[in-house]
N, C-alpha and C positions, 0 to 999 in steps of 0.2 A: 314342662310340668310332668312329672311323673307320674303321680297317682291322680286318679279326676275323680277329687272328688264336686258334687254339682253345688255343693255350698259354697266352696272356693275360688270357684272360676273370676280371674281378674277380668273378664269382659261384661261386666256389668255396668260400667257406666254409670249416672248417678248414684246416691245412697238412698235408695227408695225399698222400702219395704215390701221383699217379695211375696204378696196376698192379695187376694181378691177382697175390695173394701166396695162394698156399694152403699153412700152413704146419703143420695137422692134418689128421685125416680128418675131415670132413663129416656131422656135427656134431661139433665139438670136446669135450672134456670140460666145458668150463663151459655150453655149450647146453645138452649133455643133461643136465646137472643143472640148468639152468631147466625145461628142461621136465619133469622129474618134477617140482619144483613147482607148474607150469603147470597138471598132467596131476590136481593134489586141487588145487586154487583154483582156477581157471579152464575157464569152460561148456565142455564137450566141443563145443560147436553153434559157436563162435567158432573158424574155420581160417586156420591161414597154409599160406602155399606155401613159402615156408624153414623148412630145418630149424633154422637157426641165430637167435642174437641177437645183434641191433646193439647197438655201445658206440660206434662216433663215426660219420660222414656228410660226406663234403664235393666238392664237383669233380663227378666223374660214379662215384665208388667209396662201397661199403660198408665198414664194418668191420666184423667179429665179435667177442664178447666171447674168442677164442678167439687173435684178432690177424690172421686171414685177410681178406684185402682181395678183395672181389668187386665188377669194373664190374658197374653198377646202368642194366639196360636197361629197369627198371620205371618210377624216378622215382613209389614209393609211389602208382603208379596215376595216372601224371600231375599228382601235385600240387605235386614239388619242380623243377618248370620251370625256374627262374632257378638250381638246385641246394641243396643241403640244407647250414641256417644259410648261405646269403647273406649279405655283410658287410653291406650296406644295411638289409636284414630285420632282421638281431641289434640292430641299433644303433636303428634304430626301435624294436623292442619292448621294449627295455632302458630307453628314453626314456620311453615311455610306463608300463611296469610302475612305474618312478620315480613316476610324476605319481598314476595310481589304476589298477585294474584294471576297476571295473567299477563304473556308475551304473544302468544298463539305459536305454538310447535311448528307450525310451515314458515313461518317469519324468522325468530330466534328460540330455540332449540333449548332444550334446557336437561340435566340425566337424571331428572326421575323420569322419565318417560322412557330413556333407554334401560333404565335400571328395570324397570316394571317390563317392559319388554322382554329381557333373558330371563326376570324371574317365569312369565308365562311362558314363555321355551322351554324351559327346565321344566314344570309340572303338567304339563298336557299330555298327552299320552303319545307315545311314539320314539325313538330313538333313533331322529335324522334330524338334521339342520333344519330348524324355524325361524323365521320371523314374525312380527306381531304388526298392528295398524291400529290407533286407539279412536275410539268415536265415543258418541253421548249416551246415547240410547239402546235398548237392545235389538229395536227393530232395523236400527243406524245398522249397527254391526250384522243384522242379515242381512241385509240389502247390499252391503259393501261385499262380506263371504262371494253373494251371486255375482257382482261385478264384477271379481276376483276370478270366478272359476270359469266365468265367459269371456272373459280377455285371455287366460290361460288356455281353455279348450277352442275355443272359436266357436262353439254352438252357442244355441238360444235358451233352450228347453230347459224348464226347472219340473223337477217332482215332491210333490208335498203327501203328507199323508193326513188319512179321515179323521177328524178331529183334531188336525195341528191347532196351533195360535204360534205366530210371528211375529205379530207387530200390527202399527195400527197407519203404517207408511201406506202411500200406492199401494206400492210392492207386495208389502208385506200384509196388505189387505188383502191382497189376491191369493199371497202364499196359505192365508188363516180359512177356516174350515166355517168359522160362524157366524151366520150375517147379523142376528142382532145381540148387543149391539154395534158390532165392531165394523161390518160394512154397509150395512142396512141405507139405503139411500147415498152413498157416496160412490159411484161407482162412475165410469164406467177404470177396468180395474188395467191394471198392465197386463200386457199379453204372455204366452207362451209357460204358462203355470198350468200344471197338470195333477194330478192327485191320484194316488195310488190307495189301496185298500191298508191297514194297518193290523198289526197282530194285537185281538184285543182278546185277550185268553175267555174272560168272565164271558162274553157274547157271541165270540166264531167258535171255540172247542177247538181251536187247532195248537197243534205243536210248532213251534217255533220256524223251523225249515217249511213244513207246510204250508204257515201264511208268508214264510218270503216268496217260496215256490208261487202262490197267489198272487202277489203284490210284483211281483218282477215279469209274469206272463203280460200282466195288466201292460207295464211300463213297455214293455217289449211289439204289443199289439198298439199301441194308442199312442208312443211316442217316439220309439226308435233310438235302442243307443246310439245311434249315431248322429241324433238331434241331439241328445240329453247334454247338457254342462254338468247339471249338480242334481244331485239327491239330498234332501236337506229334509231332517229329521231330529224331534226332539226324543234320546236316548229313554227317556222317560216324559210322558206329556202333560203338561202345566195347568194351562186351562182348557187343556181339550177333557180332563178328568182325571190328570194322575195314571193315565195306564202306562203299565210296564209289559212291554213286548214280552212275548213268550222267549224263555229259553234259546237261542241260536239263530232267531229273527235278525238281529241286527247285524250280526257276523256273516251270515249269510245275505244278505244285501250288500254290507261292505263291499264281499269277496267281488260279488258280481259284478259293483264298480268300479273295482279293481280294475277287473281283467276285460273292461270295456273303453276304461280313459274317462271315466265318470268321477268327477270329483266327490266326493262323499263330507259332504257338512253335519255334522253333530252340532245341532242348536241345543247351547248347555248354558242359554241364560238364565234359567232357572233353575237348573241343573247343577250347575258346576258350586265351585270354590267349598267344599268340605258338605255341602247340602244332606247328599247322599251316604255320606261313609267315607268317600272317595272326593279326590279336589275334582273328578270328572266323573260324573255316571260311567261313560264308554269305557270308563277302567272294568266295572264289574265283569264282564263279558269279554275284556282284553281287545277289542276291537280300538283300532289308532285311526283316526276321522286325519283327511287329508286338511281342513280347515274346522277349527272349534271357534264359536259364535261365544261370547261370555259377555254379565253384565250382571245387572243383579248384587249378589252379596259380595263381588270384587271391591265394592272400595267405601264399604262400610256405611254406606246410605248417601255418599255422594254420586251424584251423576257420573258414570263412567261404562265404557263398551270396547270388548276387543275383539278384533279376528287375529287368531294366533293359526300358523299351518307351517306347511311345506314351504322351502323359501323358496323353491322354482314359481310356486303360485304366487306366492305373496309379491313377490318383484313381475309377474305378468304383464298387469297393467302399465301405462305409461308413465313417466316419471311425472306429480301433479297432481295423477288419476284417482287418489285417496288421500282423504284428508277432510277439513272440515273447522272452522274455525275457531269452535271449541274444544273440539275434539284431542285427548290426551291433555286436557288442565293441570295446571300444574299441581293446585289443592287436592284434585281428584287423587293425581298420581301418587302424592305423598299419602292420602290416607289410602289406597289402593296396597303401597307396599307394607304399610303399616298393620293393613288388614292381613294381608297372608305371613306376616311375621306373628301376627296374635294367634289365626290358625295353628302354626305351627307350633311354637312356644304354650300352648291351655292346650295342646292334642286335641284340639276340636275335630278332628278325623273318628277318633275311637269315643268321643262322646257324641256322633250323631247316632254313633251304630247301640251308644247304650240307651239313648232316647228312642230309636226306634221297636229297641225291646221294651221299655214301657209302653209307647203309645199301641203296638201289639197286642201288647196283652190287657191294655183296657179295653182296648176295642174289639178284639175279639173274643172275651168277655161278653161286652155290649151285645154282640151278634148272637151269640148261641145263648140269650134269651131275649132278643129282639127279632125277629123273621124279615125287618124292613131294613134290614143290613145285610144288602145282598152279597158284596163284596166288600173285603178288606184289604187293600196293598198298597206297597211303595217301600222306598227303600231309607234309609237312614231320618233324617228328620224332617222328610218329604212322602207324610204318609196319608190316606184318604180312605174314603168309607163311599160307596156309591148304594145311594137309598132307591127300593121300590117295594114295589105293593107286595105282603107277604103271598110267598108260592108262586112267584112269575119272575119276570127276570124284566120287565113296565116301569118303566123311570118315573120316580115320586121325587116332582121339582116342588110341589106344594110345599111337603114335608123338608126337604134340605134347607127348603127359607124361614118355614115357621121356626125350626131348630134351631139355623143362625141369630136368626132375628130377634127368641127367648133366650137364648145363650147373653148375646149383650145386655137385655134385662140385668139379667144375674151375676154379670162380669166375668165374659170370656169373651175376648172377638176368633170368633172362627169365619171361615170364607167360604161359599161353595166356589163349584167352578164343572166343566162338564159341557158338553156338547147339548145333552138334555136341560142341564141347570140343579142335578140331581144326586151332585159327589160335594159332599164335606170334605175340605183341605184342611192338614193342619202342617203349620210350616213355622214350629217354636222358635225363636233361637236358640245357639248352642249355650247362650248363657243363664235359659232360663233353670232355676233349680228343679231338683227331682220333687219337692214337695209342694210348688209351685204345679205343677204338671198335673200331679195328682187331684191335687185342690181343684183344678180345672176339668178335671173328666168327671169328678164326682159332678159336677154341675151338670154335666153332658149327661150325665145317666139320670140324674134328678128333670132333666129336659125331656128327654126322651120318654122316659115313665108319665109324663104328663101331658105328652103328644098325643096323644092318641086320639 
């Protein structure tokens, strides 16, 4: 696709008209009667953040079973990237659900799995011999990464940083930074996870080198390269709030693990696959991660997770050592490759980076007459707003819920997310249109003027 423009992008998916229609009250009658359903079936511990239920998806809009069309500045936590039912996606898994659903890859083997495998080789960052491992989840594929780079180095010792989120595994509870609600009573957690400080520019004031020079003192007194396997770190952080490390932070951690025999994990499940601008965050800053963690917007809203690296690491483990029943589906795989072929063909790379010049420049708009928009960043069409009390730098989690929470009134689902609970995400798809977008912020500014 040559020219992008955002009316024409084929990853739209149904024919639903891209606008915000609110044509009930908020939850409609047919919501709140799912959820009293919901409310005797369904674990009270299982939450959404809409009160409503989806009956179609498509472009950058939801529907409700109710007929209310809400822009969707979620994209189901960054997974429907390319946009929800993609024509490419449909028609691939249509093909495939034809053929079989399911063999299981450790049993009999099948080549979308290898096919998807060198395409991830090919786009990850680095120029040396990879191999890939496919699993369900994205906490799957951390947890796999660490068993990878502890069979390859022979240590124990993992380093996480302040405010990560990994997963909701063991493991990957111990790896994440926030007990509620993610570890809050489930514990007791796996061992040998350690946490290092993180370069968060808006709240330490440091330059880049600075907070690694912090964060690696840290690792150096409390852990010992010589315990450490892996450094595992989200390029850009998810739900810890959207921070984007300073300047030469992540290069300079790299470097260190370099030249210590630390394997360096770039967790880019929420990250990766055209998210940012780039198929990898770690492109921005040219930093090559010895193993990338992906999931998310890989396979177009089907359950799918990969660890792609170094093939010395990747072959570590024993032959057996990795795998997983469902793991690499073959449904998945086909819409997986059909996803980074839609990527490529709509240039969804140079329209995250034009989306993130809009949502910029609404938002920081919003800010320079708002005082409770403390910060504004992110990179491509993974951008955030972190709210606090005017003249401090005091997390206002009040405010980020009242706003979300009147935004779906109106017809916009936005998410927070945040350490505090205090950073608005917005994570469009790349299919949603530019006047769609618009549509959607004015609502944000109409929220915010009425916040108060």
């Amino acid at each position: 696709m040559t020219t992008l423009d955002s009316q024409q992008l084929t990853t739209g998916g149904p024919t639903l008209p891209q606008e915000i229609r609110v044509l009930t009250e908020v939850p409609g009658p047919r919501s709140r009667a799912l959820a009293a359903r919901r409310s005797a079936a369904v674990s009270a511990a299982v939450g959404s953040s809409m009160p409503f239920y989806a009956a179609a998806a498509g472009g950058g809009v939801v529907v409700d079973v109710d007929g209310n069309s809400y822009a969707d500045l979620g994209s189901g936590i960054a997974v429907t990237t390319v946009g929800n039912s993609a024509p490419g996606v449909v028609d691939a898994v249509t093909e495939q659900v034809r053929s079989f659903t399911h063999t299981c890859f450790m049993i009999t083997p099948y080549d979308s799995y290898v096919e998807l495998a060198e395409r991830l080789a090919a786009l990850t960052p680095g120029d040396f011999a990879k191999k890939t491992a496919l699993f369900t989840s994205g906490a799957e594929a951390v947890e796999n990464a660490v068993k990878i780079a502890r069979a390859h180095t022979g240590r124990q010792a993992v380093v996480v940083f302040d405010h990560a989120y990994h997963g909701r595994t063991n493991l990957t509870m111990a790896m994440t930074a926030k007990v509620v609600p993610y570890k809050n009573g489930f514990g007791p957690f796996a061992p040998e996870v350690y946490r290092a400080p993180l370069s968060y520019p808006f709240r330490d004031g440091l330059d880049g080198p600075a907070a690694a020079a912090r964060a690696i003192a840290v690792i150096e007194k409390q852990v010992g390269a010589a315990n450490l396997a892996a450094v595992v770190i989200e390029p850009i952080q998810g739900e810890g709030g959207f921070v984007v490390p300073a300047p030469g932070f992540l290069p300079a951690l790299a470097a260190w693990a370099k030249e210590n025999g630390v394997v360096f994990v770039a967790d880019e499940v929420q990250t990766g696959i055209a998210r940012t601008g780039a198929w990898f965050a770690s492109e921005h800053e040219g930093v090559e991660p010895d193993l990338v963690t992906i999931a998310k917007g890989v396979a177009g809203g089907l359950p799918l997770s990969a660890v792609t690296g170094r093939a010395e690491l990747m072959d570590a483990p024993v032959p057996g050592g990795l795998g997983g029943t469902y793991g690499g589906n073959p449904v998945a795989t086909a819409a997986a490759l059909a996803t980074l072929e839609t990527v490529e063909r709509d240039g969804l790379l140079q329209r995250a980076r034009q989306v993130e010049i809009l949502l910029l420049r609404r938002l920081h708009a919003l800010a320079a007459r708002d005082a409770r928009l403390g910060d504004v960043r992110g990179r491509g069409a993974m951008v955030a707003v972190e709210l606090v009390r005017p003249g401090t730098t005091e997390p206002d989690a009040a405010l980020a819920k009242r706003v979300a929470t009147e935004a779906a009134q109106r017809g916009v689902i936005v998410l927070t997310c945040g350490t505090d609970g205090n950073v608005l995400r917005f994570l469009p798809p790349l299919s949603a249109p530019d006047a769609l977008l618009e549509q959607a912020f004015d609502v944000l500014d109409a929220v915010f003027a009425d916040a108060r």
